[in-house]
NUBA-582298 format. One record per residue (C-alpha): residue number from 1; y, x, z. Coordinates in nm, 3 decimals. Each point is the difference from the previous one (the first is absolute). Example, Ala and Ser with C-alpha at 12.3 -4.5 7.8 and 13.67 -1.06 7.14 Angstrom:
<pt><num>1</num><yy>-0.450</yy><xx>1.230</xx><zz>0.780</zz></pt>
<pt><num>2</num><yy>0.344</yy><xx>0.137</xx><zz>-0.066</zz></pt>
END
This chain:
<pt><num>1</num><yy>13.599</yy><xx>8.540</xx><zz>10.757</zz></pt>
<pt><num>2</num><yy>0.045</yy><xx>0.362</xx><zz>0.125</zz></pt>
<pt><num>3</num><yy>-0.231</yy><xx>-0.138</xx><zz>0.369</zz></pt>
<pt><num>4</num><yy>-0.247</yy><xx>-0.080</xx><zz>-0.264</zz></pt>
<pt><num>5</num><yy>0.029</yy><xx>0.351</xx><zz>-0.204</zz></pt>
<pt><num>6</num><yy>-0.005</yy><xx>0.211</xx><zz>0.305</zz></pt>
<pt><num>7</num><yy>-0.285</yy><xx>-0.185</xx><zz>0.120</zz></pt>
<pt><num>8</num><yy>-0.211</yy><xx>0.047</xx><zz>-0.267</zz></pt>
<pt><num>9</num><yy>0.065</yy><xx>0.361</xx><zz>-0.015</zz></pt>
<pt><num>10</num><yy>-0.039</yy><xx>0.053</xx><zz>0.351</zz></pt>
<pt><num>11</num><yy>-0.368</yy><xx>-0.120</xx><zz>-0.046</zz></pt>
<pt><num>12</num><yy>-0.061</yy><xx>0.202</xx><zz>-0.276</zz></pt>
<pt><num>13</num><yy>0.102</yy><xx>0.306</xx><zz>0.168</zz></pt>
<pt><num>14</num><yy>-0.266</yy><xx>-0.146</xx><zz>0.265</zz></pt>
<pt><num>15</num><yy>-0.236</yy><xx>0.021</xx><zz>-0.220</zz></pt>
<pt><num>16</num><yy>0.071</yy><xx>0.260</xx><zz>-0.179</zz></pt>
<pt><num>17</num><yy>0.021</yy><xx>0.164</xx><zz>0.371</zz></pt>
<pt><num>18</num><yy>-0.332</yy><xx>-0.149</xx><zz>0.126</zz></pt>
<pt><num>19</num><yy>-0.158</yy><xx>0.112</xx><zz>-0.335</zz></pt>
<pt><num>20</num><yy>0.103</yy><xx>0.375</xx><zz>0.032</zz></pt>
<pt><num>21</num><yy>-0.087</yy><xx>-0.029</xx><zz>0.400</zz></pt>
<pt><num>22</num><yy>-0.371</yy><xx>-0.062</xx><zz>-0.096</zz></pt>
<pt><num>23</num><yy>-0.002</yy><xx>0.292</xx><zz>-0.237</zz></pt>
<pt><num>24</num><yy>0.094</yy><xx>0.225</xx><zz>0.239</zz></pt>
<pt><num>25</num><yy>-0.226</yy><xx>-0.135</xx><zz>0.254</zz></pt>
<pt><num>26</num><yy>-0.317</yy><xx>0.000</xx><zz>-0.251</zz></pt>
<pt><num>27</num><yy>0.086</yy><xx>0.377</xx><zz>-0.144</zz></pt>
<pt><num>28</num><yy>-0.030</yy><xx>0.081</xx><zz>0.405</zz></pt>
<pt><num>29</num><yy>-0.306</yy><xx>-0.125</xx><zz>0.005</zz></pt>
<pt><num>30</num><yy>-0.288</yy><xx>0.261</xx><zz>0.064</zz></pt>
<pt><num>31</num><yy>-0.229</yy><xx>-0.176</xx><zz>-0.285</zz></pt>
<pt><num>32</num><yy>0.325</yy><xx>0.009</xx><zz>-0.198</zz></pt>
<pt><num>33</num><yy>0.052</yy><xx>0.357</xx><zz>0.042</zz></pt>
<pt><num>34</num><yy>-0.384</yy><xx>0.079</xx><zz>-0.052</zz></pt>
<pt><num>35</num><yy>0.020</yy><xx>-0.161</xx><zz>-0.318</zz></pt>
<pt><num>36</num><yy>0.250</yy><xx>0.184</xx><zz>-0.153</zz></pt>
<pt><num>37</num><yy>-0.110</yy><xx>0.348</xx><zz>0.120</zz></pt>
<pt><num>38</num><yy>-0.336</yy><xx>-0.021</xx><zz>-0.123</zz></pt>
<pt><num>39</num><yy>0.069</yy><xx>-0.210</xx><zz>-0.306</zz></pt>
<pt><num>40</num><yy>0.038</yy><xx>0.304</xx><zz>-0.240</zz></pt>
<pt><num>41</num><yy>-0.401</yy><xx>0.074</xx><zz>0.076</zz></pt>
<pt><num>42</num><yy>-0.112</yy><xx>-0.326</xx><zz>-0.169</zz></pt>
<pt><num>43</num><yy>0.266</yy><xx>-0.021</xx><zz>-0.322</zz></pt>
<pt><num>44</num><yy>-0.139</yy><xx>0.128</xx><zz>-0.299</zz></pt>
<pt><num>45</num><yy>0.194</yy><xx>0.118</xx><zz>-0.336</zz></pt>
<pt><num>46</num><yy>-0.088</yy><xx>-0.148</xx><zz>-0.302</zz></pt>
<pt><num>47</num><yy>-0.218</yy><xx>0.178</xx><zz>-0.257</zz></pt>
<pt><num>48</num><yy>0.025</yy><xx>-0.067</xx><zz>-0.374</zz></pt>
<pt><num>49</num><yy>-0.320</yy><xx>-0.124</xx><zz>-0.189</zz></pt>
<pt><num>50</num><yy>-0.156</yy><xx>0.262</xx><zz>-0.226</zz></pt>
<pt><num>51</num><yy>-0.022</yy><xx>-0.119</xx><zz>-0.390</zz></pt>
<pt><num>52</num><yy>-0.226</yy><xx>0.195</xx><zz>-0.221</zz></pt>
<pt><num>53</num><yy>-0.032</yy><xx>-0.189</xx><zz>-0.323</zz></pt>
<pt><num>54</num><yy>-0.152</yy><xx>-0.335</xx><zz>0.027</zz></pt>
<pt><num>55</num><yy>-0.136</yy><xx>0.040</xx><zz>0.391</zz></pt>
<pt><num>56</num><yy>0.232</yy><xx>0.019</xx><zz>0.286</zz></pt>
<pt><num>57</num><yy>-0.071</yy><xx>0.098</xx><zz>0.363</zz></pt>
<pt><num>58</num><yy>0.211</yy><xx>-0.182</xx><zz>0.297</zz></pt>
<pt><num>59</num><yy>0.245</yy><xx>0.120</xx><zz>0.202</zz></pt>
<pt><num>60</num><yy>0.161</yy><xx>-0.065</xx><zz>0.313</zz></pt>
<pt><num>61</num><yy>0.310</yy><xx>-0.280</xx><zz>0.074</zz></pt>
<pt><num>62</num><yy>0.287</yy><xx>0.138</xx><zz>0.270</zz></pt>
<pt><num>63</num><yy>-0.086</yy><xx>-0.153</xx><zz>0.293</zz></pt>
<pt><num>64</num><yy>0.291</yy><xx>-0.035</xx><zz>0.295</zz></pt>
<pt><num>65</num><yy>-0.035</yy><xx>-0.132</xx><zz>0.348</zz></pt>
<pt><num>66</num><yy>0.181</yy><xx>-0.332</xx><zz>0.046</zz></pt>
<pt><num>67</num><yy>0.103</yy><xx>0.071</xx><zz>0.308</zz></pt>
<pt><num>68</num><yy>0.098</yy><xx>-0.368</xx><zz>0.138</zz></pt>
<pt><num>69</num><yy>-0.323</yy><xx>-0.164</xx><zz>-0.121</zz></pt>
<pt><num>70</num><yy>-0.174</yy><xx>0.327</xx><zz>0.167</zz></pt>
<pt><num>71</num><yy>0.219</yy><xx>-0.054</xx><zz>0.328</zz></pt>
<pt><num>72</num><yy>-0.069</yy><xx>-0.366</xx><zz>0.046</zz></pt>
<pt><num>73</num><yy>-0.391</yy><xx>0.043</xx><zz>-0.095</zz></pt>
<pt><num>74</num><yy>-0.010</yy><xx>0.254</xx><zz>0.283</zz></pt>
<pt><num>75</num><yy>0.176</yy><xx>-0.194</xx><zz>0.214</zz></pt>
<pt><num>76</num><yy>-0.205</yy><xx>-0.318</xx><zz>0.040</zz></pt>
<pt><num>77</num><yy>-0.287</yy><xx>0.253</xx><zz>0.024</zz></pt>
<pt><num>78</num><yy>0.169</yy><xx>0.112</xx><zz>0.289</zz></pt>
<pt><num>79</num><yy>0.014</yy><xx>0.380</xx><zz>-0.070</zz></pt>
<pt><num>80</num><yy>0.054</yy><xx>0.288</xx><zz>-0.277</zz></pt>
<pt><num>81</num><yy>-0.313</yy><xx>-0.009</xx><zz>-0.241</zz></pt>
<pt><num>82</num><yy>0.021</yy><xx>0.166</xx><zz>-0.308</zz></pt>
<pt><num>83</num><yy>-0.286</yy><xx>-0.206</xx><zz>-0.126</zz></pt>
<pt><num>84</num><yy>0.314</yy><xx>-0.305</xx><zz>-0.019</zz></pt>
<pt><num>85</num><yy>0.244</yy><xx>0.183</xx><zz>-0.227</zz></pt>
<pt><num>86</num><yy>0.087</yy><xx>-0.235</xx><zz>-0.267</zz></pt>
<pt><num>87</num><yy>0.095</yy><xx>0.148</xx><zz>-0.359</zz></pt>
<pt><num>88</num><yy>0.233</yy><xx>-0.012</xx><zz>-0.313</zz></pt>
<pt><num>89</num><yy>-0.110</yy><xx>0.125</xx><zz>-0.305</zz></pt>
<pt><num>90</num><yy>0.167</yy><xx>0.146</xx><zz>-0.267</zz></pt>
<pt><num>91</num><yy>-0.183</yy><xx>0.063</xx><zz>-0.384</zz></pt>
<pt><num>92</num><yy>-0.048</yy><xx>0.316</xx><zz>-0.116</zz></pt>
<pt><num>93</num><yy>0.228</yy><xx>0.016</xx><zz>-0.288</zz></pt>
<pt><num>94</num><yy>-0.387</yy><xx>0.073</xx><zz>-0.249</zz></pt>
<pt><num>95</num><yy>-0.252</yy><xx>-0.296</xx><zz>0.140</zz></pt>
<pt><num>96</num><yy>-0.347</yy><xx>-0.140</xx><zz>-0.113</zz></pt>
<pt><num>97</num><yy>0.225</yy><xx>-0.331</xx><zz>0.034</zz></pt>
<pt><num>98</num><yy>0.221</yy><xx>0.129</xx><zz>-0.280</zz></pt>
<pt><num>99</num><yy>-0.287</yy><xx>0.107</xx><zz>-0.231</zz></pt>
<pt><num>100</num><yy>-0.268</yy><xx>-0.231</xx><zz>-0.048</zz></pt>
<pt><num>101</num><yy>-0.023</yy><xx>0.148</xx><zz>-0.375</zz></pt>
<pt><num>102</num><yy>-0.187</yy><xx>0.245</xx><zz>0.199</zz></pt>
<pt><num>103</num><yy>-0.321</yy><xx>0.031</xx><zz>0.150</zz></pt>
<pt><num>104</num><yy>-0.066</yy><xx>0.132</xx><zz>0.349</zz></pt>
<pt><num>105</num><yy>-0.270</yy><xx>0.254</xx><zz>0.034</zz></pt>
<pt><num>106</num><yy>0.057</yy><xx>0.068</xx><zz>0.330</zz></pt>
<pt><num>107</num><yy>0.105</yy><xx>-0.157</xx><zz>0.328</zz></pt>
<pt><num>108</num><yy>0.259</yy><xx>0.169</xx><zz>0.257</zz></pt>
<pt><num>109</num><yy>-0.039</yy><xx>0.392</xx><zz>0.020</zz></pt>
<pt><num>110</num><yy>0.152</yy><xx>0.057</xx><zz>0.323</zz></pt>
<pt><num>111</num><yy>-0.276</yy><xx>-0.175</xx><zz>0.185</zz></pt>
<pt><num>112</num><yy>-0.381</yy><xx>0.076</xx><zz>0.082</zz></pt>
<pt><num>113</num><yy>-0.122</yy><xx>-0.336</xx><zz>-0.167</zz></pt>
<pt><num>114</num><yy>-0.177</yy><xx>-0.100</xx><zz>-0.287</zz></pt>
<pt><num>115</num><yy>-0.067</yy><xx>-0.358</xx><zz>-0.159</zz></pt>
<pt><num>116</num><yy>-0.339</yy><xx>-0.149</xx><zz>-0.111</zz></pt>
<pt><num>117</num><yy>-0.075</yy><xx>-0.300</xx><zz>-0.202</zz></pt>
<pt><num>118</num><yy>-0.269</yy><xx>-0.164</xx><zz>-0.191</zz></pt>
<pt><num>119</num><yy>-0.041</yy><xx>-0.166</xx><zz>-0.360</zz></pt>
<pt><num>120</num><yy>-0.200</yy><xx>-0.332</xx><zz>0.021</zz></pt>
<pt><num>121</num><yy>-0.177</yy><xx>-0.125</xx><zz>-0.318</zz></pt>
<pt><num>122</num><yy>-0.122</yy><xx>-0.306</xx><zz>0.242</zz></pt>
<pt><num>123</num><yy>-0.035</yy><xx>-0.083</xx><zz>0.404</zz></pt>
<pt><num>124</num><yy>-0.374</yy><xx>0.212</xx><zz>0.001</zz></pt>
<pt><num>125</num><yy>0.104</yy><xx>0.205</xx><zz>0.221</zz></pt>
<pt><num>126</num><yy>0.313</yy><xx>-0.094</xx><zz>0.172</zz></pt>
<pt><num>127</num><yy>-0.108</yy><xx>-0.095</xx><zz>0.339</zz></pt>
<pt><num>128</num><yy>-0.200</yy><xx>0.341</xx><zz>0.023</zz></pt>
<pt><num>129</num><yy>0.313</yy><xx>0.191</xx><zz>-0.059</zz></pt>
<pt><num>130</num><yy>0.146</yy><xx>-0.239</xx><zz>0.206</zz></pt>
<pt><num>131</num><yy>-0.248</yy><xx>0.089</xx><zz>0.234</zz></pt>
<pt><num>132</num><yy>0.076</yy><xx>0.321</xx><zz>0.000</zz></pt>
<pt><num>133</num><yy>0.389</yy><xx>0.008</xx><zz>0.015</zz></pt>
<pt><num>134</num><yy>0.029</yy><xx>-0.219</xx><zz>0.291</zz></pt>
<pt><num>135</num><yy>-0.191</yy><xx>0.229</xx><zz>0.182</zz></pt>
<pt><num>136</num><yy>0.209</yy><xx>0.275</xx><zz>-0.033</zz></pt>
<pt><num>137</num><yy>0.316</yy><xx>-0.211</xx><zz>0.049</zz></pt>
<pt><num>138</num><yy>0.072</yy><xx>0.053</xx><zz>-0.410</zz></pt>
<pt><num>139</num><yy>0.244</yy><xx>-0.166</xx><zz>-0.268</zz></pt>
<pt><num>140</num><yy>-0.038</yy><xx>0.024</xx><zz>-0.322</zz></pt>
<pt><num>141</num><yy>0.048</yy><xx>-0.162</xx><zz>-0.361</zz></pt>
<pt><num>142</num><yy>-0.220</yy><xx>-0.194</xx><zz>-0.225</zz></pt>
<pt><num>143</num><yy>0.084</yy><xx>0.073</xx><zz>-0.378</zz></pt>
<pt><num>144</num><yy>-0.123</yy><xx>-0.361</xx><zz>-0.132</zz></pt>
<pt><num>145</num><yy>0.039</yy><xx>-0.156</xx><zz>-0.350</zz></pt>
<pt><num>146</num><yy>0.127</yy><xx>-0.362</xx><zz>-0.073</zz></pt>
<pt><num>147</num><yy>-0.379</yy><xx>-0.089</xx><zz>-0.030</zz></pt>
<pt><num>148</num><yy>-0.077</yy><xx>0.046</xx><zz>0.349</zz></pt>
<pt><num>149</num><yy>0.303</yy><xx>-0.151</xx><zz>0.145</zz></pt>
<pt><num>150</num><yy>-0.053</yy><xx>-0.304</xx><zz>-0.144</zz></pt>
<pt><num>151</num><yy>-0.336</yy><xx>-0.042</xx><zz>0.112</zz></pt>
<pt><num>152</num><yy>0.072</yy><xx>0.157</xx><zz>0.390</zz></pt>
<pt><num>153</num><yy>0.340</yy><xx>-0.135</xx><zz>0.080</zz></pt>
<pt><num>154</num><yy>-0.101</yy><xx>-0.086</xx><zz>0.324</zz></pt>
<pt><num>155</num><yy>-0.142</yy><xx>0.345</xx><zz>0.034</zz></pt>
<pt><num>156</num><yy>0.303</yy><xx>0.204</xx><zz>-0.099</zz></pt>
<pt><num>157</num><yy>0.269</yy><xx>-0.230</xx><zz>0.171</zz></pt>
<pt><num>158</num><yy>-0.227</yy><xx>0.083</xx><zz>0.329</zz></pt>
<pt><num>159</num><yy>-0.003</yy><xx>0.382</xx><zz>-0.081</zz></pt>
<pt><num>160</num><yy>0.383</yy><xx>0.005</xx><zz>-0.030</zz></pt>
<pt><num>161</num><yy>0.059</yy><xx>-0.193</xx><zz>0.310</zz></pt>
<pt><num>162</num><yy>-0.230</yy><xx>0.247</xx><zz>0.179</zz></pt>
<pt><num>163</num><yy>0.172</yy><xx>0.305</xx><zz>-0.138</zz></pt>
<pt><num>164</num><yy>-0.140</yy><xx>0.135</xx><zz>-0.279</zz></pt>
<pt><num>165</num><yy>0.204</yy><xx>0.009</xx><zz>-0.334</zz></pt>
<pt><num>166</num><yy>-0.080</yy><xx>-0.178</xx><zz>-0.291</zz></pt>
<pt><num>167</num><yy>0.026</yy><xx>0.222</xx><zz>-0.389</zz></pt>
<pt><num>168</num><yy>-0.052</yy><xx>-0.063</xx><zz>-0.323</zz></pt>
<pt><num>169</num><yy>-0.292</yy><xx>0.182</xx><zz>-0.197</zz></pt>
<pt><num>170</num><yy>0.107</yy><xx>0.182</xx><zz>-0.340</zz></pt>
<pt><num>171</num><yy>-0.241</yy><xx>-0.201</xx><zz>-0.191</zz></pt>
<pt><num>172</num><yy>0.209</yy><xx>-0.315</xx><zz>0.118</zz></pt>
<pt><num>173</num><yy>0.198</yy><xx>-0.216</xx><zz>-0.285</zz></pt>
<pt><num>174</num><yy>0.199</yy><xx>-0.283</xx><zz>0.217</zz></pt>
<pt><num>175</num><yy>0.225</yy><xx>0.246</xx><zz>0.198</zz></pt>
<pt><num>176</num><yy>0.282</yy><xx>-0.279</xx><zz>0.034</zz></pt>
<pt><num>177</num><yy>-0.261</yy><xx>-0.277</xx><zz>0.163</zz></pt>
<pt><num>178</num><yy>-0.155</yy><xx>0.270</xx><zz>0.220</zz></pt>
<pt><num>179</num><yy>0.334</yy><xx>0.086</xx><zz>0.140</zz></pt>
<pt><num>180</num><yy>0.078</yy><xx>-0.366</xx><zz>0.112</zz></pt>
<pt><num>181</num><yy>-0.307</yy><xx>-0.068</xx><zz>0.101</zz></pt>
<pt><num>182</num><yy>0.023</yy><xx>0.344</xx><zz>0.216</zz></pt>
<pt><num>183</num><yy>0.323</yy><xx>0.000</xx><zz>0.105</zz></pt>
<pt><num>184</num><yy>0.170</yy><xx>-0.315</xx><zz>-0.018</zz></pt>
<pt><num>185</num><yy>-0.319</yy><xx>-0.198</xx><zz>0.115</zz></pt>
<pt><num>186</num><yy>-0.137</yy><xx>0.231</xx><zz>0.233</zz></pt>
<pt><num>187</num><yy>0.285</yy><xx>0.174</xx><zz>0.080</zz></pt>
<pt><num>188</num><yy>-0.060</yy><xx>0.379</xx><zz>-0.017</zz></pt>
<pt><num>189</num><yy>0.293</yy><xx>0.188</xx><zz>-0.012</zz></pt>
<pt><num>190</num><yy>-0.062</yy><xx>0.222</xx><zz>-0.277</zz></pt>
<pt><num>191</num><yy>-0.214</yy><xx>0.018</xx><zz>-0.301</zz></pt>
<pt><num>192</num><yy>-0.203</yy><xx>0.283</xx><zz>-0.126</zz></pt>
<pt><num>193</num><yy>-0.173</yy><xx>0.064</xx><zz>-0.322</zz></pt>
<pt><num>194</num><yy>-0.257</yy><xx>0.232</xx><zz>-0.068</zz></pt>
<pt><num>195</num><yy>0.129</yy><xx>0.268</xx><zz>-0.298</zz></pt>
<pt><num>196</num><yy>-0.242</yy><xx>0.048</xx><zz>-0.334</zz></pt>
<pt><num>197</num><yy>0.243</yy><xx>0.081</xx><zz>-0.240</zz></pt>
<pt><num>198</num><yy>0.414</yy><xx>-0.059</xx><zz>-0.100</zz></pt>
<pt><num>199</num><yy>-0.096</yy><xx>-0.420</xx><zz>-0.042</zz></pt>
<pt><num>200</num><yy>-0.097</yy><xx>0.015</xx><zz>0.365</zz></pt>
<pt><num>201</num><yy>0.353</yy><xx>0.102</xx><zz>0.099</zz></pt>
<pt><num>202</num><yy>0.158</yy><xx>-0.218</xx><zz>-0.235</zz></pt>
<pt><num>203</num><yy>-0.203</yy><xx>-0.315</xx><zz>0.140</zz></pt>
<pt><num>204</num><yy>0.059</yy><xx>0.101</xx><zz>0.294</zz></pt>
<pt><num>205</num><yy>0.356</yy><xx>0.023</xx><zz>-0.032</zz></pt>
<pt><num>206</num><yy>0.038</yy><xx>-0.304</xx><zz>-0.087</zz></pt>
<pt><num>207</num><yy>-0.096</yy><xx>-0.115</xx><zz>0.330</zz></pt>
<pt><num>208</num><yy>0.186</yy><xx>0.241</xx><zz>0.179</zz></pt>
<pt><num>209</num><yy>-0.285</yy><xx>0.158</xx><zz>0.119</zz></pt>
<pt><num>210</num><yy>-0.092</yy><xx>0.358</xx><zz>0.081</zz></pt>
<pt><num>211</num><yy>-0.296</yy><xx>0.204</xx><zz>-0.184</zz></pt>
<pt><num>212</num><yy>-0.229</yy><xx>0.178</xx><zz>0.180</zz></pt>
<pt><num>213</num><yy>-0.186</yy><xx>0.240</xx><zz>-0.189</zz></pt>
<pt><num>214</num><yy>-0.203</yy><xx>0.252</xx><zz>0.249</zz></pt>
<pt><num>215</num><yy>-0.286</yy><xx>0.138</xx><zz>-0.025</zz></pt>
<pt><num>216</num><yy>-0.326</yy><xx>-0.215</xx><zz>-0.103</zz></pt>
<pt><num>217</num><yy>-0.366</yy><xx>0.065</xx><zz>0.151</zz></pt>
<pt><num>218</num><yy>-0.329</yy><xx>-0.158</xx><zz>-0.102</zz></pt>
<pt><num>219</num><yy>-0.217</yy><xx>0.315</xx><zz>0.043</zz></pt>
<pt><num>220</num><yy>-0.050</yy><xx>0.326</xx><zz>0.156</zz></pt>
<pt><num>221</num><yy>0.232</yy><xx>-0.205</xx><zz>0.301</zz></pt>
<pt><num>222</num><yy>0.011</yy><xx>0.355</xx><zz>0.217</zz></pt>
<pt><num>223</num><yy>0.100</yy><xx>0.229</xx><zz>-0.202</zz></pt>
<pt><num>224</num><yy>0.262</yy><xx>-0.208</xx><zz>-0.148</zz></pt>
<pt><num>225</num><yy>0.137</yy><xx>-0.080</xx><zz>0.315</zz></pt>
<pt><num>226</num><yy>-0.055</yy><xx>0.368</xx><zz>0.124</zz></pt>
<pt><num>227</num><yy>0.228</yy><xx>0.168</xx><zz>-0.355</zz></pt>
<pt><num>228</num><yy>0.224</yy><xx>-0.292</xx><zz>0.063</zz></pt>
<pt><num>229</num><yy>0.089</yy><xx>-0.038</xx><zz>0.336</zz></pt>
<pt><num>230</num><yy>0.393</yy><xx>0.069</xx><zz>0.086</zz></pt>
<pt><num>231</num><yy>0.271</yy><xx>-0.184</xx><zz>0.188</zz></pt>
<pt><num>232</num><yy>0.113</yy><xx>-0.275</xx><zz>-0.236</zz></pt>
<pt><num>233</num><yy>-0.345</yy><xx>-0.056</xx><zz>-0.180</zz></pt>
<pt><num>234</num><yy>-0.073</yy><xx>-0.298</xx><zz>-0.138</zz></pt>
<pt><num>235</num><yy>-0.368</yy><xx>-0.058</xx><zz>-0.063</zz></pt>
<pt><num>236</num><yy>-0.159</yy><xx>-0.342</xx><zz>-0.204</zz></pt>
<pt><num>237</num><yy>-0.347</yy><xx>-0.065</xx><zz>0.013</zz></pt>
<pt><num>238</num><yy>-0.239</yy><xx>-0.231</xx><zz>-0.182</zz></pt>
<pt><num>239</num><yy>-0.196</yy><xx>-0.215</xx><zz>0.171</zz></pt>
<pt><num>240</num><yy>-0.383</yy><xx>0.052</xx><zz>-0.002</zz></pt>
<pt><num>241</num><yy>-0.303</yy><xx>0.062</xx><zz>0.184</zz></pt>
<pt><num>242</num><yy>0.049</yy><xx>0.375</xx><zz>0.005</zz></pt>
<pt><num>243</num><yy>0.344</yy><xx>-0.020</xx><zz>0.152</zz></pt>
<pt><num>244</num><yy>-0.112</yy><xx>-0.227</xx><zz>0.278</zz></pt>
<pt><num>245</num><yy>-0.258</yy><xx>0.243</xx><zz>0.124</zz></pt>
<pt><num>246</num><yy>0.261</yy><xx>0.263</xx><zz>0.025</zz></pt>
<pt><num>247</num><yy>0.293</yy><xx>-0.174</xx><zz>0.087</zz></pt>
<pt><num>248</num><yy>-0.048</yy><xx>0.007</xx><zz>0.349</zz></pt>
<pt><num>249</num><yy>-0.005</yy><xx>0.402</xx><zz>-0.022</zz></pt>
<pt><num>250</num><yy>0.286</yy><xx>0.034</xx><zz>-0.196</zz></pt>
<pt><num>251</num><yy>0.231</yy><xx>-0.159</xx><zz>0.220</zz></pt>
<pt><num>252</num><yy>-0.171</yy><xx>0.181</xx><zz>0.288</zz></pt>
<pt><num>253</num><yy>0.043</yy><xx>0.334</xx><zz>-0.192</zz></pt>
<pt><num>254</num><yy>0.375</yy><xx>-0.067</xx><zz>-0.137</zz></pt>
<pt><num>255</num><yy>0.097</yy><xx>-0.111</xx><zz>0.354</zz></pt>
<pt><num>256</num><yy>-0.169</yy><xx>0.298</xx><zz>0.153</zz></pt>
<pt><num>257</num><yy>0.227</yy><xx>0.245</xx><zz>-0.185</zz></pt>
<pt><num>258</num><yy>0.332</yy><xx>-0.173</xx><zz>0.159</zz></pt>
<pt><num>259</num><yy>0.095</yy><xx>-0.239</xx><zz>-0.272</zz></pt>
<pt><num>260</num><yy>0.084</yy><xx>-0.329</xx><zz>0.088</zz></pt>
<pt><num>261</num><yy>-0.110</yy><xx>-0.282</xx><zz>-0.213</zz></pt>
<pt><num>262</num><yy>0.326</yy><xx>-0.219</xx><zz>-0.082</zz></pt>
<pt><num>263</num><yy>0.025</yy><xx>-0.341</xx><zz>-0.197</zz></pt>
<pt><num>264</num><yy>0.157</yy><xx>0.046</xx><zz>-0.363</zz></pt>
<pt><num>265</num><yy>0.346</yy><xx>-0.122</xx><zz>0.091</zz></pt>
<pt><num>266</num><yy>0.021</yy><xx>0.231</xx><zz>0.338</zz></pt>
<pt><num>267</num><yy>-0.133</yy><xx>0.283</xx><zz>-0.258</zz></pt>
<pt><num>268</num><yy>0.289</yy><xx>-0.030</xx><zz>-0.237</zz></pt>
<pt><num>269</num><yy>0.259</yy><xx>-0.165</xx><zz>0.231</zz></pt>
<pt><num>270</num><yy>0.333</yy><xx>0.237</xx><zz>-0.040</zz></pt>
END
């Protein structure tokens, strides 16, 4: 009996031993030791989301170098690249995710980017701003009602699987069906709904969606863009003839004053 005790704790304190060896041996390590010097340049602090009334603007999540997924990343790579950190992420304690009773009227503030996105009545003009998007390597979303996903199911489950997100249009009544069709059936992570009034965010509530309000253009496309244009700017436009002569410009001319152009869910990711 005691033979059979001491054994048993003689290979635990192997292990325990062997265990302890290969932490000292890995914190030695010059990727190791890279990683944890420079670490501090790539963690962020988290930032609350602003709430004014009924809109709310994102803010940022803590975000903290795992240092062992970071370490083993790097070291199947075969060196230190920073590109290779991997990340934990901590919620700011005021989130969009927290306050879906809200609507977001702009994306992240803290970046140079700005989201665009169209409002389909039908498919008239969906492969020209298509077209358009793929040339200059663009996401975007499609605010659609239940009308059109019914008759283009084909069509949207193809969209999502190529990148582009998937909302519903404010003049939309089946917010429930959209959302399964959408997200359970095409599987998009999130939903987004497209505000008009308080019913919007109610409905879309329901769905635990988020509202995107913005700003929306049908006209006078420059100088909208031009009074409007800010990191965090969300801008909606409705899909015609007119817009598809100019689109090509105003990505050109958004892109051209250093804003990126970011999907909706990289725009308001915290």
């Amino acid at each position: 009996m005691f033979e059979s005790i001491a054994l048993i704790s003689l290979l635990i304190f192997s292990f325990f031993l062997t265990d302890k060896t290969s932490q000292v041996i890995k914190d030695m390590d010059e990727i190791m030791i890279m990683i944890k010097q420079n670490k501090s340049k790539y963690e962020t602090k988290s930032i609350n989301a602003k709430i004014n009334n009924d809109s709310i603007i994102p803010g940022l999540s803590k975000r903290i170098v795992n240092i062992n997924k970071s370490y083993n990343s790097m070291k199947e790579y075969g060196k230190y690249n920073p590109n290779l950190y991997s990340y934990n992420y901590i919620k700011s304690k005021v989130s969009i995710e927290d306050n879906k009773d809200k609507y977001i009227n702009l994306g992240l503030s803290n970046k140079r980017m700005v989201s665009i996105n169209f409002i389909l009545d039908d498919t008239n003009y969906l492969d020209e701003i298509l077209t358009i998007l793929d040339r200059n390597n663009i996401k975007s979303t499609f605010f659609i009602d239940e009308d059109f996903l019914s008759n283009n199911l084909d069509l949207v489950y193809n969209l999502i699987k190529k990148g582009y997100i998937i909302g519903i249009k404010n003049t939309s009544n089946n917010y429930k069906w959209m959302n399964t069709i959408i997200t359970k059936v095409g599987k998009q992570k999130n939903i987004y709904c497209l505000y008009n009034n308080k019913k919007t965010i109610d409905k879309c509530v329901s769905i635990d969606g988020y509202t995107i309000k913005g700003i929306t253009i049908d006209n006078n496309y420059y100088s909208s863009i031009k009074d409007n244009l800010r990191s965090g700017s969300i801008f909606n436009f409705k899909a015609s003839d007119n817009l598809i002569n100019k689109l090509d410009l105003i990505i050109k001319f958004i892109l051209k004053k250093g804003y990126s152009i970011e999907d909706i869910d990289t725009h308001v990711q915290e």
